[in-house]
PAZAPA-4460 file (N, C-alpha, C; in steps of 0.05 Angstrom, whole numbers, plus 32768, in hexadecimal, padded with zeros to 4 digits):
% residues 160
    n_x    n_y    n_z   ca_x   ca_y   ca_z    c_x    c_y    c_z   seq   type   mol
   7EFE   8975   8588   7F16   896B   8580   7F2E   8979   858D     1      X     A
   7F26   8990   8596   7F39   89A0   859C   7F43   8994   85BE     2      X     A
   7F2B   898B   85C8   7F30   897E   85E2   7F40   8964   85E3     3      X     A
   7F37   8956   85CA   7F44   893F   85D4   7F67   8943   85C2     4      X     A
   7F70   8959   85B8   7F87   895B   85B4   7F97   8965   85CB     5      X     A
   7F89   8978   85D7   7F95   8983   85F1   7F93   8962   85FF     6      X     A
   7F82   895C   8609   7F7C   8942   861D   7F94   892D   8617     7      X     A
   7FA0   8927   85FA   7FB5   8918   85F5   7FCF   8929   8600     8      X     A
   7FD2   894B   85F5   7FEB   894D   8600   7FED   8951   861A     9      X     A
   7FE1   8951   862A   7FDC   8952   8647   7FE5   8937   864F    10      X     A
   7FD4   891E   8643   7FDD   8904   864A   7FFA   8903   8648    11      X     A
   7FFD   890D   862A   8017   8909   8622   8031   8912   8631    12      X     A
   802F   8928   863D   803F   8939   864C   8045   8925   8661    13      X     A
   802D   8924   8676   8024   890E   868A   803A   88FA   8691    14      X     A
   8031   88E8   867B   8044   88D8   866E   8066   88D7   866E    15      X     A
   806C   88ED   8664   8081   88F6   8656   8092   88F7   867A    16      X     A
   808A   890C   8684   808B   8916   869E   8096   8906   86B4    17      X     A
   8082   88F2   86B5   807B   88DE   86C9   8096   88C5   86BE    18      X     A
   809E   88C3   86A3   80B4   88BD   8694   80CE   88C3   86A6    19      X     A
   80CA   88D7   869C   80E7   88EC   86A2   80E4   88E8   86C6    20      X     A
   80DA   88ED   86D3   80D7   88EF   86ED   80DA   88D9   86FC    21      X     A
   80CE   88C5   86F4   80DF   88A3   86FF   80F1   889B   86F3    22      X     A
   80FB   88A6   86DD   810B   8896   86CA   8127   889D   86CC    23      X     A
   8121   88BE   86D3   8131   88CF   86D7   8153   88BE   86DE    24      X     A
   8152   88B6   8702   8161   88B0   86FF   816E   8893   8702    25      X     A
   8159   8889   86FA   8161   8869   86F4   8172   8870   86D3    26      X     A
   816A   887F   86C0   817E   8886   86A1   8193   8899   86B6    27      X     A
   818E   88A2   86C2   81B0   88AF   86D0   81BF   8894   86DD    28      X     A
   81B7   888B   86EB   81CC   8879   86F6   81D4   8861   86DB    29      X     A
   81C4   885C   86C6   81C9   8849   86B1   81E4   885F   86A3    30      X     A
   81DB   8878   869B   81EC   8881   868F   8207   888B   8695    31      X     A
   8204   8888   86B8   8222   888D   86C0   8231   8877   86C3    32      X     A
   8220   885B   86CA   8233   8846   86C5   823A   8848   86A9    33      X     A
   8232   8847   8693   822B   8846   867E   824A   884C   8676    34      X     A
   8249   886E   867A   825E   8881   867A   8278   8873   868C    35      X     A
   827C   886B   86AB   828F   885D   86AE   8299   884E   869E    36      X     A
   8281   883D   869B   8294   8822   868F   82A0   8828   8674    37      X     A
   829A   883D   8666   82A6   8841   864D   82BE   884C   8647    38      X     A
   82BF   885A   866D   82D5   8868   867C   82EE   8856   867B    39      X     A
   82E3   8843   8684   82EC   882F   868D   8302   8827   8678    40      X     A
   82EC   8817   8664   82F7   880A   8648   830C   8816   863E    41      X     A
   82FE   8837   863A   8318   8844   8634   8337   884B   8637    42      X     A
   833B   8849   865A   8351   884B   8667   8355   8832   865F    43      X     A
   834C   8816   8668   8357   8802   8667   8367   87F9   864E    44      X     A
   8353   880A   8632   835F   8806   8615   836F   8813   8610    45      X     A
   837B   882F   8622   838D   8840   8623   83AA   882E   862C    46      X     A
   83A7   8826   8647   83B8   8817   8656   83C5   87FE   8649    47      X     A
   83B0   87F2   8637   83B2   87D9   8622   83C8   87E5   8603    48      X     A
   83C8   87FB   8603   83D0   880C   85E9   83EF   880E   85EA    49      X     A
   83E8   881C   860F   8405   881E   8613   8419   8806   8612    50      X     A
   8412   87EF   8619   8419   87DE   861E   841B   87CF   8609    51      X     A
   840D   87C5   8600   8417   87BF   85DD   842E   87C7   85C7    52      X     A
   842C   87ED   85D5   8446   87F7   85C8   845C   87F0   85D6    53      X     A
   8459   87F2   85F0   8475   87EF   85F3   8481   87CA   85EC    54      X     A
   8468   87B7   85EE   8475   87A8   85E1   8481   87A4   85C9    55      X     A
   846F   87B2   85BB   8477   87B7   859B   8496   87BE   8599    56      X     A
   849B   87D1   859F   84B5   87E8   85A9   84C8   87CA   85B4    57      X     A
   84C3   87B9   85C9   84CE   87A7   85D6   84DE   8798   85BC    58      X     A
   84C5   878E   85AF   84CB   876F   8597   84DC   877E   858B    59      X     A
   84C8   8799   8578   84E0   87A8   8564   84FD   87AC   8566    60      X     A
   8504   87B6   8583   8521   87BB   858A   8532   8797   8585    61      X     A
   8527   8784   8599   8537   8769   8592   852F   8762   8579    62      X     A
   851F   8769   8564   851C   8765   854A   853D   8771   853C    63      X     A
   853A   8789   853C   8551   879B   8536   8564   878B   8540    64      X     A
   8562   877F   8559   8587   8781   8564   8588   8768   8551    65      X     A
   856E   874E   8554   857B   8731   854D   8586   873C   852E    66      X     A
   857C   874E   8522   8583   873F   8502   859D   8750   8504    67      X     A
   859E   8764   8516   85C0   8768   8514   85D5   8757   8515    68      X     A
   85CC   874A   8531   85E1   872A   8539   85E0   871F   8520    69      X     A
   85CA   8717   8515   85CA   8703   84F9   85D8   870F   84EA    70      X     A
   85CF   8727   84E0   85F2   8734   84CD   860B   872E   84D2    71      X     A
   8615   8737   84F5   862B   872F   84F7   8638   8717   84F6    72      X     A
   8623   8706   84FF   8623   86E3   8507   8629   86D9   84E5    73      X     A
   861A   86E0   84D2   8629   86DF   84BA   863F   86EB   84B9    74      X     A
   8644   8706   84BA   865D   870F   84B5   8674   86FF   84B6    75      X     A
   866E   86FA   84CF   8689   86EA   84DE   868E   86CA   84D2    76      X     A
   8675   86BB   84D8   8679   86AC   84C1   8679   86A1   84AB    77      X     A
   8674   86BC   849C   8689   86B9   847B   86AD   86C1   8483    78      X     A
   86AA   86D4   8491   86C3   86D5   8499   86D7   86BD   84A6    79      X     A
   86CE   86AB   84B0   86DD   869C   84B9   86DF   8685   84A4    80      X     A
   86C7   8682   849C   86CE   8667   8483   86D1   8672   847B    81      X     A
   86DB   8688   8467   86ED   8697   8456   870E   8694   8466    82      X     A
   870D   8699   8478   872A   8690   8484   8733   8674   8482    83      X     A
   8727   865D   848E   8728   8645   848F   8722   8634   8475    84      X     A
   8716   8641   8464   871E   863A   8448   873D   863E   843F    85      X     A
   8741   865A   8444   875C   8661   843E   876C   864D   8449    86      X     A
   8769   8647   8462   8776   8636   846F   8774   861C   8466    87      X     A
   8765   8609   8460   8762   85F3   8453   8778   85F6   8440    88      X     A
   876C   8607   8429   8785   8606   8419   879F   8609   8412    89      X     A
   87AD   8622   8426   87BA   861B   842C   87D2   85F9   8431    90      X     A
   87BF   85F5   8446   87C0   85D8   8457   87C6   85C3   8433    91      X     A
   87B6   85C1   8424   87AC   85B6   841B   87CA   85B3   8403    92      X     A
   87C7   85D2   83FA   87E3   85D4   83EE   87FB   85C6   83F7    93      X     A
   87FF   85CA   8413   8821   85C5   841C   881B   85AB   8416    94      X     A
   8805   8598   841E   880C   8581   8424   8810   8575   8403    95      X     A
   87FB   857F   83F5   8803   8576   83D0   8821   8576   83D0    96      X     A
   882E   8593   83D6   8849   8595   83CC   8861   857B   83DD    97      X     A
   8850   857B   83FB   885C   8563   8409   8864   8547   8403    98      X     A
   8847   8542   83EF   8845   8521   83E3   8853   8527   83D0    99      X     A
   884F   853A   83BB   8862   8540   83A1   8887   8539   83A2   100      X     A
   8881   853E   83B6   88A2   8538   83C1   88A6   8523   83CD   101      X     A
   889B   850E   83D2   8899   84F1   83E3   889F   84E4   83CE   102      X     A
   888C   84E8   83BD   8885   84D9   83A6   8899   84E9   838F   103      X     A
   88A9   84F6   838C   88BA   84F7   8380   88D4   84E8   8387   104      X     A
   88DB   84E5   83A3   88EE   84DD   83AE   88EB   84C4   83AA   105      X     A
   88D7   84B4   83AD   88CD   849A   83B3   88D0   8494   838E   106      X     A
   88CC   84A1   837F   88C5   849E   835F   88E7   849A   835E   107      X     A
   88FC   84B3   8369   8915   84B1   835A   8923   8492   8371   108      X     A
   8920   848D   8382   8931   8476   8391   8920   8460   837C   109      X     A
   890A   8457   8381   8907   843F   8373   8901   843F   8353   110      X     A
   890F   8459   834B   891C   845D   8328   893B   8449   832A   111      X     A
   894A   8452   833D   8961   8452   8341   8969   8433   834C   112      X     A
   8951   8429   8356   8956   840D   8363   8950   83FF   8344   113      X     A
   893E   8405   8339   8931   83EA   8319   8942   83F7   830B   114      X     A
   8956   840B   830A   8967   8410   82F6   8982   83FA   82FC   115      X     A
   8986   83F9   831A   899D   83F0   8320   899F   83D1   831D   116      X     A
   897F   83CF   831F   8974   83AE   831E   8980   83A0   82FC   117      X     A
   896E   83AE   82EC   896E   83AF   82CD   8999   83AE   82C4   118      X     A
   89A3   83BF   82D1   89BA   83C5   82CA   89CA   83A0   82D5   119      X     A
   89C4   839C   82EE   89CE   8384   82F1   89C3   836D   82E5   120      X     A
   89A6   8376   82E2   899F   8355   82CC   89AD   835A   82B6   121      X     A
   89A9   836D   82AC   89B9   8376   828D   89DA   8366   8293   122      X     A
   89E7   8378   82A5   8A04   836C   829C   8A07   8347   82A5   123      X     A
   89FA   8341   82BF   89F8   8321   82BD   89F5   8312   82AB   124      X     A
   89DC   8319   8299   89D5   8311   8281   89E4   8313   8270   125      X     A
   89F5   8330   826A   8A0D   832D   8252   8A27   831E   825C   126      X     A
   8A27   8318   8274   8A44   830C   827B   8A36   82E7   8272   127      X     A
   8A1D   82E5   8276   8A1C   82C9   8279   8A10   82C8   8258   128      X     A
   8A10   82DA   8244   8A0D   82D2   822D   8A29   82D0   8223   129      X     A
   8A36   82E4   8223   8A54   82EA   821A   8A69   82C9   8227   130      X     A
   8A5D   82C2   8238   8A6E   82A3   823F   8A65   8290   8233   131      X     A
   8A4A   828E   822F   8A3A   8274   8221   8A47   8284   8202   132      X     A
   8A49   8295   81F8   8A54   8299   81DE   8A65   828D   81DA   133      X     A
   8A7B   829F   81EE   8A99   8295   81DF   8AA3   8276   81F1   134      X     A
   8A8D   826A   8201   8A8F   824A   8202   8A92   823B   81E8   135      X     A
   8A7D   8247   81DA   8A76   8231   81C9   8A87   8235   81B5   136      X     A
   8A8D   824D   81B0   8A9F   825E   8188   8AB3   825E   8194   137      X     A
   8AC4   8259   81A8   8AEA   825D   81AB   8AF1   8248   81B2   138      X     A
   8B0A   8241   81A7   8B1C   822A   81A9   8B29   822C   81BC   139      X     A
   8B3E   8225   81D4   8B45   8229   81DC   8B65   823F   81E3   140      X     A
   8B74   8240   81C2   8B81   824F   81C3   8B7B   8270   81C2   141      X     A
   8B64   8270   81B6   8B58   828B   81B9   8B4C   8296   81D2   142      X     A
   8B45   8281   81E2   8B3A   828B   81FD   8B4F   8296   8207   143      X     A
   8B6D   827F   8208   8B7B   8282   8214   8B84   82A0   8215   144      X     A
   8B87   82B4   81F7   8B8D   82C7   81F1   8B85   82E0   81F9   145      X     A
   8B64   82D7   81F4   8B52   82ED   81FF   8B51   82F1   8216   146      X     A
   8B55   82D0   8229   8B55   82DF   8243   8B69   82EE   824E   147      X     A
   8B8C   82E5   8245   8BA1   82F9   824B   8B99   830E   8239   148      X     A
   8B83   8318   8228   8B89   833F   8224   8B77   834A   8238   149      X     A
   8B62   8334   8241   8B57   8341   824C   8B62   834B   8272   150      X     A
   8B70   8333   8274   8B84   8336   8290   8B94   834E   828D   151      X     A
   8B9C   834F   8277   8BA8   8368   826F   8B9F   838E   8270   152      X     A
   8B8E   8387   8265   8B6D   839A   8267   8B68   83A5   8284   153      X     A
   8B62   838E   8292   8B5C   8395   82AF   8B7A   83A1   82C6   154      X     A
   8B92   838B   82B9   8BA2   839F   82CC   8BAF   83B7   82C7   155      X     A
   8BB0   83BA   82AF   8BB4   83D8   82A1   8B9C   83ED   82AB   156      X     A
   8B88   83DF   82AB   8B69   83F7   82B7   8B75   8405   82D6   157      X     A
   8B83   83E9   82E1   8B83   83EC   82FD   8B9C   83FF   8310   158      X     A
   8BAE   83FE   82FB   8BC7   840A   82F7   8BC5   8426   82F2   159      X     A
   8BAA   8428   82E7   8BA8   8449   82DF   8B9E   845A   82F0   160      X     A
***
């Protein structure tokens, strides 16, 4: 037994040996490509890192600037329709107070025209009732009378 344990590690060695000895460096050249290429990967994931950041860094900064513009870009216009409101009303005011006064003017002339109207139908009307009156109720000696006080009336008014 003792032989055939030696006789295996002997094979075994053999084996092992003859392993290592062809294999040698066919696992060296696998493991230095092996090792490049992981070389490789690495720089390239390095180079890829850098580069990502500085885009990052890129977006972030026009991130920052746009929402500044947008602040201001608001700023400004609340500020300006805040002005141009003012302005509207303004505007808006004078012209109320403009019509207010059109239309007051326009209210007092054609007050003044149907007053003047009313005033002459009124007295036509009392001159042409006051004649159909005293047509019909005076005799002629009383006209005769009335009309000298009233000739009277008028040139005494005129005298004064």
């Amino acid at each position: 037994m003792e032989t055939a344990v030696i006789s295996s590690l002997v094979n075994f060695i053999l084996v092992v040996g003859t392993l290592v000895y062809a294999g040698r460096k066919p696992l060296a050249q696998f493991l230095g490509m092996r090792s490049d290429a992981i070389r490789d990967s690495i720089a390239e994931a390095e180079a890829l890192s850098g580069e990502s950041q500085r885009e990052f860094s890129h977006w972030s900064d026009l991130m920052v600037k746009s929402s500044d513009e947008a602040r201001k870009g608001r700023a400004d216009s609340e500020e300006l329709i805040s002005r141009m409101r003012a302005s509207t009303l303004a505007n808006a005011r004078r012209e109320a107070e403009r019509i207010e006064k059109e239309i007051g003017l326009v209210t007092g002339t054609e007050y003044a025209k149907a007053r003047q109207a009313i005033e002459k139908e009124i007295s036509v009307g009392s001159a042409d009732l006051a004649k159909n009156f005293l047509s019909e109720n005076m005799n002629g000696d009383v006209s005769s009378q009335l009309l000298s006080e009233t000739l009277e009336r008028v040139t005494d008014g005129n005298r004064s």
